[in-house]
C-alpha positions in Angstrom: -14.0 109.3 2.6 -13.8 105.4 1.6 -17.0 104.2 -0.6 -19.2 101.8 2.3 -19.0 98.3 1.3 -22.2 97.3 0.5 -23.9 93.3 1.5 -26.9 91.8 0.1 -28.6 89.1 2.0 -31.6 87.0 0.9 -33.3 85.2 3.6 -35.8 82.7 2.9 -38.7 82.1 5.3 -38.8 83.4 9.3 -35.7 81.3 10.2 -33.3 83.0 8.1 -34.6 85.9 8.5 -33.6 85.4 12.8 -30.3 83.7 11.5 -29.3 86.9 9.2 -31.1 89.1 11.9 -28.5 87.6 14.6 -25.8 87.8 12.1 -26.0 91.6 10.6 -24.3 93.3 14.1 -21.8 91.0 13.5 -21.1 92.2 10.3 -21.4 95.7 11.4 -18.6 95.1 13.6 -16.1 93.6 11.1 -17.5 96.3 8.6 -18.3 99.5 9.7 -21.0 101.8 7.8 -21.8 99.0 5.4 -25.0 99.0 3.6 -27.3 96.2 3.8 -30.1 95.6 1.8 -31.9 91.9 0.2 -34.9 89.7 0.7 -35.6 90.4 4.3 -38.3 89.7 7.1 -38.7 92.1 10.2 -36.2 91.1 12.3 -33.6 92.1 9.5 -35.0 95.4 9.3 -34.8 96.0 12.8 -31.3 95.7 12.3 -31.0 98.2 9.9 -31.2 96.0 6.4 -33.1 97.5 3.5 -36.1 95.7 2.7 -36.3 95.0 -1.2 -38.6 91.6 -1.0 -40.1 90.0 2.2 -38.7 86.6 2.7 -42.0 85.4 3.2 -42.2 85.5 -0.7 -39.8 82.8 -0.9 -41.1 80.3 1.6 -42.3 76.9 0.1 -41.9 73.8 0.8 -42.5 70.5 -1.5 -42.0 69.9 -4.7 -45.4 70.3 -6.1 -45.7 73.6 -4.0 -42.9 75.2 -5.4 -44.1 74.3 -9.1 -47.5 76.2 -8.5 -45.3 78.8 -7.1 -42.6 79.1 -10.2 -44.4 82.3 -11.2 -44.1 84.8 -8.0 -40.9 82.8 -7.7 -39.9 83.9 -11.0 -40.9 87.7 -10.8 -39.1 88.0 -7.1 -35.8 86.9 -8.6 -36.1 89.1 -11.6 -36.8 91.8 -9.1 -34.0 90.8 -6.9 -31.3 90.7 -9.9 -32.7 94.3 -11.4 -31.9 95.4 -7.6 -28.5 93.9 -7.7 -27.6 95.5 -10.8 -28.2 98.9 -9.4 -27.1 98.1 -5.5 -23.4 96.6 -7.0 -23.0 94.8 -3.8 -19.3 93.8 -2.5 -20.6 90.9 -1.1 -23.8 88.6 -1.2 -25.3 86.4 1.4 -27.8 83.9 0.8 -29.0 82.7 3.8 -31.3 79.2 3.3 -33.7 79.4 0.3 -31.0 77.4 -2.1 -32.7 76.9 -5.4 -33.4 80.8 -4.9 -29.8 81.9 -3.3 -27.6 79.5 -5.5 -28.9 80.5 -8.6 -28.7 84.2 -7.7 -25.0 83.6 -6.5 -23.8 81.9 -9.5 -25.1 85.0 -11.8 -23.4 87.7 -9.7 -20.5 85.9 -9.0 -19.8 85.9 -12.5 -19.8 89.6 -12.0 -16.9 89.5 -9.7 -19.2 89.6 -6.8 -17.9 87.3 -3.4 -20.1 85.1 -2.4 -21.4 83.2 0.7 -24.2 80.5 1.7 -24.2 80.6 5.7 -26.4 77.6 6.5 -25.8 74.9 3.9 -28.4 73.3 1.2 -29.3 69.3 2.9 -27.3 68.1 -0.4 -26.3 65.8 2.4 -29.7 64.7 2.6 -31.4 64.6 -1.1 -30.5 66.3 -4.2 -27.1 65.7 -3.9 -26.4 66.6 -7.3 -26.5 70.4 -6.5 -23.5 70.4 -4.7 -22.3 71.1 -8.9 -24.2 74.0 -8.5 -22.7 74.9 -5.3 -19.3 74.8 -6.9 -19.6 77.2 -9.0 -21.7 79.6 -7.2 -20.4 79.9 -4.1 -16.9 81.3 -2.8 -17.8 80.3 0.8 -20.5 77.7 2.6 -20.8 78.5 6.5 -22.5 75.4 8.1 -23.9 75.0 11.1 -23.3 71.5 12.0 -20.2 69.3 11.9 -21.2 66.6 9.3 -21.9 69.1 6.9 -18.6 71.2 6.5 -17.0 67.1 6.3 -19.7 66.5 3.5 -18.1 68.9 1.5 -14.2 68.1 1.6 -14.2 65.5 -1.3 -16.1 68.1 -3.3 -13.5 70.8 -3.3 -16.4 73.5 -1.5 -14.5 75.8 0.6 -16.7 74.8 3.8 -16.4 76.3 7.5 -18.2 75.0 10.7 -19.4 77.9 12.3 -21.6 76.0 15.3 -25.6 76.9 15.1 -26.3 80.6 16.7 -29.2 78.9 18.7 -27.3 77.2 20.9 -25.3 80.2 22.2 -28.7 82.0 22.9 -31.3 79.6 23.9 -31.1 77.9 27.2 -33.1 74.9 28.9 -36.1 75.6 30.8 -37.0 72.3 32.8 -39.8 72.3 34.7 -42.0 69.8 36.4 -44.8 68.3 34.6 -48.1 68.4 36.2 -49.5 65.5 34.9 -52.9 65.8 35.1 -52.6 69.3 34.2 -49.7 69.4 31.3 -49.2 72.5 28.8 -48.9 71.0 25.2 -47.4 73.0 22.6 -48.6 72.7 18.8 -46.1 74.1 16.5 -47.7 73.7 13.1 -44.9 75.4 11.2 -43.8 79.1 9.8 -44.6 78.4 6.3 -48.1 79.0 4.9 -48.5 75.5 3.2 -47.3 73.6 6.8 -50.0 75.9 8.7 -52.8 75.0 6.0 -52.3 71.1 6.2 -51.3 70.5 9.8 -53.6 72.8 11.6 -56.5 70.0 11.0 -54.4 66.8 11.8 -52.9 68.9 15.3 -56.1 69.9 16.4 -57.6 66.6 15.9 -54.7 65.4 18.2 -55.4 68.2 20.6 -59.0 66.7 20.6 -57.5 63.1 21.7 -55.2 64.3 24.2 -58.2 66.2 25.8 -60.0 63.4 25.9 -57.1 61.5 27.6 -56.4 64.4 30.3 -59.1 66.8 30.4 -56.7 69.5 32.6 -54.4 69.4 29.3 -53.8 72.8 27.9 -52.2 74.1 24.7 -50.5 76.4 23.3 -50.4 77.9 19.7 -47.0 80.0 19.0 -47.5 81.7 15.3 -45.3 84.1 13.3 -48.2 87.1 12.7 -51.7 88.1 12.4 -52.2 86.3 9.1 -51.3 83.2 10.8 -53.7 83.4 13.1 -56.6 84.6 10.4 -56.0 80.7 8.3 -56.0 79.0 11.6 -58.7 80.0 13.3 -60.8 78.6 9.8 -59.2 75.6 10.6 -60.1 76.1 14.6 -63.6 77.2 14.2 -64.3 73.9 11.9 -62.6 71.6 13.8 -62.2 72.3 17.2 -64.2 75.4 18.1 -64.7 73.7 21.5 -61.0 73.7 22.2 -59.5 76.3 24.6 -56.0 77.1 23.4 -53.3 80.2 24.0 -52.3 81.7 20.8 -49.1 83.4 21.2 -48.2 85.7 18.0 -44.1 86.4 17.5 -42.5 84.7 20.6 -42.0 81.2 19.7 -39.2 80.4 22.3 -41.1 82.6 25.2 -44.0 80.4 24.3 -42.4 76.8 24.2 -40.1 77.8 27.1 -43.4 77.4 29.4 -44.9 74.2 27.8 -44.0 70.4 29.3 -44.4 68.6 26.2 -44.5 69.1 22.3 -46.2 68.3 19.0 -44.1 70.1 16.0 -43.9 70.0 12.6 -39.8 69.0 10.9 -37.4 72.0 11.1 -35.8 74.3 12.3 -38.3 74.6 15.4 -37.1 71.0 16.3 -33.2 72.3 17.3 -35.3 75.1 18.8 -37.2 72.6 21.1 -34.3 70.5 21.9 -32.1 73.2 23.3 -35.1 74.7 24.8 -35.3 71.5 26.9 -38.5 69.9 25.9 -39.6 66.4 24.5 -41.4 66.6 21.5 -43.1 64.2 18.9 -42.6 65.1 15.1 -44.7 64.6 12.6 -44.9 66.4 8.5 -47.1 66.2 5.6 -46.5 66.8 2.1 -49.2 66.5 -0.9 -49.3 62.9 -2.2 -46.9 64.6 -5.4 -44.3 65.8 -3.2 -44.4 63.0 -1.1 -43.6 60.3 -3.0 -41.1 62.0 -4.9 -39.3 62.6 -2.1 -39.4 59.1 -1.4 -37.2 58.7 -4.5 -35.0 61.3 -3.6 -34.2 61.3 0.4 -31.4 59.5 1.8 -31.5 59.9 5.4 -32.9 57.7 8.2 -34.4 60.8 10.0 -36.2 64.1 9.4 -36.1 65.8 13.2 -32.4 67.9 13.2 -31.9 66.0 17.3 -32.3 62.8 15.6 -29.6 63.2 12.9 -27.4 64.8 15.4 -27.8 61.6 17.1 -27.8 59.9 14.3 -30.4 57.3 16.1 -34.4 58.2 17.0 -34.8 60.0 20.2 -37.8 61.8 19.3 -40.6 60.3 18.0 -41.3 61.0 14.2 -44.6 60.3 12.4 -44.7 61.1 9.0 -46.8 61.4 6.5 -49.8 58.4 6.7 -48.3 57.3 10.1 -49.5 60.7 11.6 -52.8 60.5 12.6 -54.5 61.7 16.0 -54.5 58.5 17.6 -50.7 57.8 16.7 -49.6 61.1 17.6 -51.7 61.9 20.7 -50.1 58.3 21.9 -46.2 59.4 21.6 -47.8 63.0 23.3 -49.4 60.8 26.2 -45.8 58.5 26.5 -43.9 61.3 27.1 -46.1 62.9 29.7 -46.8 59.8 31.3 -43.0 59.0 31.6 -41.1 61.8 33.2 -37.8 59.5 33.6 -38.1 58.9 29.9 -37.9 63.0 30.2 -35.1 63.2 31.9 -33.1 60.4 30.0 -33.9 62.8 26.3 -32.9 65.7 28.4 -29.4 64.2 29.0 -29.2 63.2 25.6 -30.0 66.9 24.3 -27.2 68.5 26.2 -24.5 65.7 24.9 -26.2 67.3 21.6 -25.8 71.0 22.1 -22.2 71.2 23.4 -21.2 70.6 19.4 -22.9 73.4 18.4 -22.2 76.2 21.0 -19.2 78.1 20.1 -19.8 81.7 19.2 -21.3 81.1 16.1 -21.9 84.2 14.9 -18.6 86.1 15.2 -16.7 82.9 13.9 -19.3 83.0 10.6 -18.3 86.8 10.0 -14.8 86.2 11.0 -14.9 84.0 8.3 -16.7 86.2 6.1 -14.1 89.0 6.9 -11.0 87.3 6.7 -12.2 85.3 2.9 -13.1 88.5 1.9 -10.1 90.5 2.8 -8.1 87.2 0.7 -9.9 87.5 -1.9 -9.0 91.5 -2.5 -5.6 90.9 -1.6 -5.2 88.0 -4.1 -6.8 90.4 -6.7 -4.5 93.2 -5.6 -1.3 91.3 -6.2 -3.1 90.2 -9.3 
């Protein structure tokens, strides 16, 4: 009986761990009774991947964050590489998490290991000076948008457009807005550090709206339990007064029933766009991460529908231009303005047409068939 082929994946944060979640049947398919094991979050392990480090573990964001996070940073890889040793994967997936995935793939595909990013580094965007790195780590980049896989042809990156798995899966829910009555969402983000210094600044815009429409109601969607323990500190100091639905683990099921909403930059945006819904977007970083970032960014726009557009049509408000009165005013525009609604939802479905194409069979076509190369090149060799 043939050895299994054996995959690692590491995920970083809850959106690769739905990407590699989507992904694994896939896999299964091309590659029956492989193994899968690597830095996982539930929804991996409900597909029958091998938990070795929670992906939690290696969510940060910001520069200065990930500095005061070098250390746990540190011991997960070590763990991750004593694992790999032992494991002798076939084939290794990093899925987001690049400074963790690209230095991990450049060690074991020294070892003869093939290896695959599926969702590329924004080297596009700032740090462009990895794409070095990406040379000689990875055999294959997947990418989930069409500017990306051309980013990489003068570099010599073996790049595939694969279209974003979102798009196949999430449809538009459009809805009339009661105006006097709308449902805002607040989607403070799925990292730790986004939850801790949004949840004040979104509940003081909650505070504003209310006081604009006082039928408005709102909706918190949050990854788990833990979650909801940092925000209701937050909630009980700021806004204790404040009736709002906290939905734990159903982010789409939750946004799907909103009219309008307030997000932090991310994933979540694309999320929100195919979902249907104006939003206004807004981030904060420390003051470190912030203005080094400054330095280092070279695009015009931080929501994903406004770089697929490649003009603003969502509101973003970052940084010191995100207060409550300047957010709660691009919430009340929206709401106030259901042509204006109509005009962005036209505009998101010129957006998502791009992206829908079966992306997950073509990413572990792609995966099989480089794969399959790659043994037949060395078994000629």
């Amino acid at each position: 009986m043939p050895t299994p082929l054996k995959i690692a994946i590491a995920a970083g944060e809850t959106s690769g761990d739905l990407l590699a979640a989507h992904l694994i049947p896939q896999l299964q398919q091309k590659f029956p009774n492989c193994v899968i094991a690597g830095v996982s979050g539930e929804h991996m392990v409900s597909q029958g991947c091998e938990q070795i480090i929670d992906c939690q573990e290696l969510a940060v964001m910001g520069l200065a964050e990930i500095l005061t996070s070098l250390p746990r940073l540190y011991r997960c890889r070590q763990q991750f590489i004593t694992f790999l040793h032992e494991f002798k994967p076939d084939i290794y997936i990093g899925i987001d998490a690049p400074d963790f995935n690209l230095t991990i793939a450049k060690y074991i595909k020294s070892q003869g290991v093939f290896t695959v990013q599926y969702n590329s580094p924004k080297v596009w965007a700032w740090r462009r000076y990895r794409v070095k790195k990406i040379q000689r780590s990875i055999d294959l980049m997947l990418t989930q948008f069409p500017f990306e896989a051309k980013f990489y042809e003068p570099y010599q990156v073996k790049a595939k457009y694969c279209g974003h798995p979102f798009a196949d899966v999430i449809q538009p829910v459009i809805k009339e807005i009661k105006q006097q009555r709308p449902i805002i969402g607040l989607a403070v983000g799925s990292r730790q550090g986004e939850l801790l210094r949004h949840s004040k600044l979104f509940l003081l815009t909650a505070l504003k709206i209310k006081q604009e429409l006082p039928g408005s109601e709102f909706v918190l969607p949050l990854i788990n339990e833990k979650q909801k323990r940092h925000f209701l500190k937050s909630y009980e100091k700021y806004a204790p007064s404040l009736k709002i639905s906290i939905i734990i683990g159903r982010f789409r099921e939750a946004i799907a029933g909103v009219d309008c909403v307030l997000t932090a930059a991310g994933t979540a945006t694309l999320e929100i766009m195919l979902l249907g819904k104006p939003m206004v977007v807004t981030y904060q970083l420390s003051k470190l991460t912030y203005w080094i970032a400054k330095l280092l960014v070279n695009v015009e726009h931080v929501a994903l529908p406004n770089l697929l557009a490649q003009q603003r049509i969502v509101p973003e408000l970052i940084q010191m231009q995100a207060t409550p009165e300047t957010l709660s005013r691009e919430i009340l525009n929206w709401l106030q303005h259901p042509e204006k609604i109509a005009e962005l939802q036209q505009k998101y479905q010129a957006l998502r047409q791009p992206l829908t194409d079966k992306a997950l069979i073509k990413a572990a076509n792609y995966i099989a068939e480089e794969y399959a190369n790659r043994k037949g090149s060395q078994n000629d060799g």
